[in-house]
C-alpha positions as CSV (number, residue, x, y, z in Angstrom):
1,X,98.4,40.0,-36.2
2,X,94.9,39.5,-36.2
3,X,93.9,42.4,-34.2
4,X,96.5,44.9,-34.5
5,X,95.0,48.1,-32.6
6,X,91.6,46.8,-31.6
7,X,90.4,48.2,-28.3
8,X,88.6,44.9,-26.6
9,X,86.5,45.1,-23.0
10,X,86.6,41.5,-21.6
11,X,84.2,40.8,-18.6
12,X,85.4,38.6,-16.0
13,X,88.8,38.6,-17.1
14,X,91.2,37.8,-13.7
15,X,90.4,33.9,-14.5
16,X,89.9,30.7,-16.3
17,X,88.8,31.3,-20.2
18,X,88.3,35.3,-19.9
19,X,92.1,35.3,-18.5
20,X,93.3,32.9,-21.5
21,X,91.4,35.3,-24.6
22,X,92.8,38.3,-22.6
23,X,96.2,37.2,-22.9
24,X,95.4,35.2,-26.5
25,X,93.8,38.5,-28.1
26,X,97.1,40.9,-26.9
27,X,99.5,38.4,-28.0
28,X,97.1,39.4,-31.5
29,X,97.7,42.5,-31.4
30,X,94.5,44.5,-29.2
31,X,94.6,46.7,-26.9
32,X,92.8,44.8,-23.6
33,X,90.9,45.8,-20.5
34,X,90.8,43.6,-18.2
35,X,87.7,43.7,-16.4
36,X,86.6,42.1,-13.0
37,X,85.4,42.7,-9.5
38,X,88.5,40.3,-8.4
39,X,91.2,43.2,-8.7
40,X,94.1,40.5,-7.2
41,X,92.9,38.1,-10.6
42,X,92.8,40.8,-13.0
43,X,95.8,42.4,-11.9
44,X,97.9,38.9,-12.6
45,X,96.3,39.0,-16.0
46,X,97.5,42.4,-16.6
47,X,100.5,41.5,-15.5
48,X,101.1,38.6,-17.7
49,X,100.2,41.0,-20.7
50,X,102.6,43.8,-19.8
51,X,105.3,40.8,-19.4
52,X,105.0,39.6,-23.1
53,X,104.6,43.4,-23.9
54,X,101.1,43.8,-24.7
55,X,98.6,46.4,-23.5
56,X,96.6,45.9,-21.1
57,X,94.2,48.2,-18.4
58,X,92.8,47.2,-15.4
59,X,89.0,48.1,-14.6
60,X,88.0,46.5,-11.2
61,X,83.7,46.6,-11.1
62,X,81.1,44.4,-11.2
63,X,78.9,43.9,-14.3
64,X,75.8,43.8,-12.6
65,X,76.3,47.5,-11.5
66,X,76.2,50.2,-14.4
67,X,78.1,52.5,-13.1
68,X,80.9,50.0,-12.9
69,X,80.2,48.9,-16.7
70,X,80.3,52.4,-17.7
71,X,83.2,53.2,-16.1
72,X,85.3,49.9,-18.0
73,X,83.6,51.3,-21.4
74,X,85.1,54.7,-20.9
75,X,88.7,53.7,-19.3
76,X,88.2,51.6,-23.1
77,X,87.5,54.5,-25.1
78,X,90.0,56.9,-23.3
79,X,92.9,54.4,-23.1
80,X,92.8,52.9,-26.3
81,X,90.8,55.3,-29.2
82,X,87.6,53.7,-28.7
83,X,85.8,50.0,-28.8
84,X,85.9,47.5,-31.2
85,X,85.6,44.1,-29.2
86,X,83.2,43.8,-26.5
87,X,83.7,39.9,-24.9
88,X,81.2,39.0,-22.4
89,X,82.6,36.4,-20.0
90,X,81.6,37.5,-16.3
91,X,79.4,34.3,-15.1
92,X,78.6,32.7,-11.5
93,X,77.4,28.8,-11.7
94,X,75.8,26.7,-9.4
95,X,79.0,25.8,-8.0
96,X,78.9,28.8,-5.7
97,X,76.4,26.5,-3.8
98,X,73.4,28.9,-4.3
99,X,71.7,27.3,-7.3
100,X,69.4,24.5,-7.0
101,X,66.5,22.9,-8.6
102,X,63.7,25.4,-9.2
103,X,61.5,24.5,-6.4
104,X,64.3,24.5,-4.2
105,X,65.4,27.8,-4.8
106,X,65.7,30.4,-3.1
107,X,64.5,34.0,-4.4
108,X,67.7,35.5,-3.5
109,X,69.9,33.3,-5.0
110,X,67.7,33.3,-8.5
111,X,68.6,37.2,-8.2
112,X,71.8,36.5,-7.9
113,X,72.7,34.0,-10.7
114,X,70.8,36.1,-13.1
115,X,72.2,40.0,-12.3
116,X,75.6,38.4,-13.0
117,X,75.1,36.2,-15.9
118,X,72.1,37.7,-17.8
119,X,71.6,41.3,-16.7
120,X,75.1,42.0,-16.4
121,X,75.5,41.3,-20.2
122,X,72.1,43.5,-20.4
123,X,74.5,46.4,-19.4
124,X,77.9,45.7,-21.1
125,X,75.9,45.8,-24.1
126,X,73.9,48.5,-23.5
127,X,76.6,50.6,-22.6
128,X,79.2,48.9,-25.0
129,X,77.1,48.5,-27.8
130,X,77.1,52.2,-28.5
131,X,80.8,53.0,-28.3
132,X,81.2,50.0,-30.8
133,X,79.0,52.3,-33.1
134,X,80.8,55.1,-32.4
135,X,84.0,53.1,-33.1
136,X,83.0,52.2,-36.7
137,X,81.2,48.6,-35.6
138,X,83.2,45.7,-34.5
139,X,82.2,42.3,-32.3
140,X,79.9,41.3,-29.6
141,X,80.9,38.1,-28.5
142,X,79.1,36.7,-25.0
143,X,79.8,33.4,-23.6
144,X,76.6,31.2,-23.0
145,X,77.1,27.5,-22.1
146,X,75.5,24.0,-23.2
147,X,73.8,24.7,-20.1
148,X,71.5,27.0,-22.5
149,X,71.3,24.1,-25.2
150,X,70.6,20.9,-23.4
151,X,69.3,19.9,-20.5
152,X,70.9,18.1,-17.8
153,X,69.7,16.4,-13.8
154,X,72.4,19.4,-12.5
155,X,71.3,21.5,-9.8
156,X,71.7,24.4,-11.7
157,X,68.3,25.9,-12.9
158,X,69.2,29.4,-12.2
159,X,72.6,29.1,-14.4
160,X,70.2,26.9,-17.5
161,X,67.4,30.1,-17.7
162,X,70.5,32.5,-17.5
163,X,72.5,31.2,-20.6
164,X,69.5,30.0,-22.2
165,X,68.4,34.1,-22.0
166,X,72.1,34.9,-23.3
167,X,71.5,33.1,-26.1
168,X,67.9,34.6,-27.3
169,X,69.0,38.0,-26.6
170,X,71.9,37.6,-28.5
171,X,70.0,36.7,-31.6
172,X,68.0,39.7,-31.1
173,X,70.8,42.0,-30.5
174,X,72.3,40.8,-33.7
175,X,69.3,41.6,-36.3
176,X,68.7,44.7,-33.9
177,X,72.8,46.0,-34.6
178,X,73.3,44.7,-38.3
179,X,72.8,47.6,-39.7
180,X,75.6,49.4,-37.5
181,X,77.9,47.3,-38.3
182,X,77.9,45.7,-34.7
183,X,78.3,41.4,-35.0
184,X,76.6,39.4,-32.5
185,X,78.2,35.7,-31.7
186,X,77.6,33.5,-28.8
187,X,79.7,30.7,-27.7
188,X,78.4,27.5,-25.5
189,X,81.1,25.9,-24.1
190,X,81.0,22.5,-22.5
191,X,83.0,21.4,-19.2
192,X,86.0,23.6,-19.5
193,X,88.7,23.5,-16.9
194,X,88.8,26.6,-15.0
195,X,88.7,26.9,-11.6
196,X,84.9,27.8,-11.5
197,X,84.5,24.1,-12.3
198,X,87.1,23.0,-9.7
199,X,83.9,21.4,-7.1
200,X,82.2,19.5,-10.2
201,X,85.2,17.5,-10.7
202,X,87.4,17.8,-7.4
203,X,88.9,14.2,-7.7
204,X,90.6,12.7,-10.3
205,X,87.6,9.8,-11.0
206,X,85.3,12.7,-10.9
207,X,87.1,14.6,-13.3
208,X,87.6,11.8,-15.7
209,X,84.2,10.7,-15.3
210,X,83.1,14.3,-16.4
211,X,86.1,14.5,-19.5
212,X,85.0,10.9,-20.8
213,X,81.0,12.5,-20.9
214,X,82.3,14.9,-23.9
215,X,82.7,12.5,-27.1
216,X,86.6,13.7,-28.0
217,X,87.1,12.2,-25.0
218,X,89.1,15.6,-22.9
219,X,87.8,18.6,-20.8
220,X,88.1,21.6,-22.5
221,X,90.8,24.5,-21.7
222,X,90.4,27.4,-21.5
223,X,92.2,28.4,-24.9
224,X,89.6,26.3,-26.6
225,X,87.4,29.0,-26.0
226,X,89.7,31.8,-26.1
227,X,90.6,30.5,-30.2
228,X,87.1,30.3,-30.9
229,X,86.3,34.0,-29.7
230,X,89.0,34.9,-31.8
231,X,87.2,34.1,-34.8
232,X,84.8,35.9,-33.9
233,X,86.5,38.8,-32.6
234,X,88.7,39.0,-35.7
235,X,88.3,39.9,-39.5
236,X,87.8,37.1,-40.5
237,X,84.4,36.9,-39.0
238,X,83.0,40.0,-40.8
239,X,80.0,38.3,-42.6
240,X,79.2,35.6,-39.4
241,X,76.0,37.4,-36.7
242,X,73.5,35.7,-34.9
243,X,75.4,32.7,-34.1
244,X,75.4,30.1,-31.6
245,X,78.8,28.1,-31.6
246,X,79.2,24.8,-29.4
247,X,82.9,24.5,-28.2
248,X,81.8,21.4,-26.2
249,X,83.9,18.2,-27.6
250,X,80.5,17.4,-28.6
251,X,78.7,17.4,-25.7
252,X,75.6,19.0,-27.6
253,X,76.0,16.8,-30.1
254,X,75.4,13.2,-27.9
């Protein structure tokens, strides 16, 4: 198994793509906590782990808060020895109605995209980073989008700055880390289907209309993403920091 033992700390795990590498990485062999401030969603994923008898803790919080973040590091170290994987997933997108255009949008809402999505990666790492030190090094793996590689006429400027930030700090975090022994990795995936994208494509010519956009032709699912970050949470990554990886179908390629 490909992480036999590892402690890993996913962020917005009761869902979509954090749910599927949750379930992926204990079917590997880690240790998981599931973390997310939808206790009835992370409690299903739990539950799915225990099922196919993995191991699996539940840490309801929100990652913009740092006591909550704190709190899902230590439940990691006490539970399970430590931290070797920290996998930043937690995002809200424009699809929650409160992004727009930037001269349509409102103060509040700005806030709000970016506390999740940027600041709330701020303090997983900044409270994860050091128990991956502590832990001997490991993987950082945060989940950007092509939303941070291309633009696009989407009403979603709030999400593009957020990602596009993921991605720079990221970089910076990986030089800053090297030297402990700490990887860095991003991942951009395109139109995945999870159901945060459920309103983008909410009837069938919509949805193909969107799928046909990516060259292979398919949305992506949320295992696409969850064998990706398994790279990077794994072994066989040891010599791979400071990258961005597409898992688009090409989207950033067109």
């Amino acid at each position: 198994m490909r992480l036999e033992n590892k402690s890993v700390l996913i962020t917005g795990a009761g869902s979509g793509q954090g749910r599927a590498a949750a379930i992926l990485f204990a079917q590997e062999g880690a240790k998981i906590v599931v973390f997310d401030r939808d206790e009835a969603g992370a409690s299903v994923t739990v539950k799915q782990i225990l099922a196919n008898k993995g191991s699996a803790q539940l840490a309801v919080g929100d990652v913009s808060k740092s006591e909550d973040v704190k709190s899902a590091v230590a439940l990691s170290e006490e539970a399970h020895g430590g931290l070797d994987v920290l996998y930043n997933n937690a995002a809200i997108w424009s699809a929650d109605n409160i992004d727009n255009y930037v001269t349509d949008l409102e103060e509040e809402n700005w806030d709000a995209v970016l506390s999740v999505n940027l600041k709330g990666l701020y303090l997983c790492c900044k409270f994860g980073i050091p128990a991956i030190i502590k832990s001997g090094g490991g993987s950082v793996i945060n989940i950007a989008s092509v939303a941070g590689l291309k633009a696009s006429r989407s009403r979603s400027h709030a999400y593009s700055a957020s990602k596009g930030g993921v991605i720079s700090l990221s970089r910076s975090m990986a030089i800053a880390y090297a030297r402990d022994n700490v990887r860095v990795n991003v991942i951009c995936p395109g139109g995945v289907d999870t159901p945060m994208l459920q309103p983008m494509v909410s009837t069938p010519d919509k949805y193909e209309k969107f799928a046909q956009s990516h060259p292979l032709g398919r949305m992506g699912m949320p295992d696409d993403i969850a064998k990706a970050a398994l790279f990077f949470a794994s072994d066989d990554s040891t010599w791979v920091t400071g990258v961005t990886m597409p898992v688009d179908g090409g989207f950033s390629a067109s």
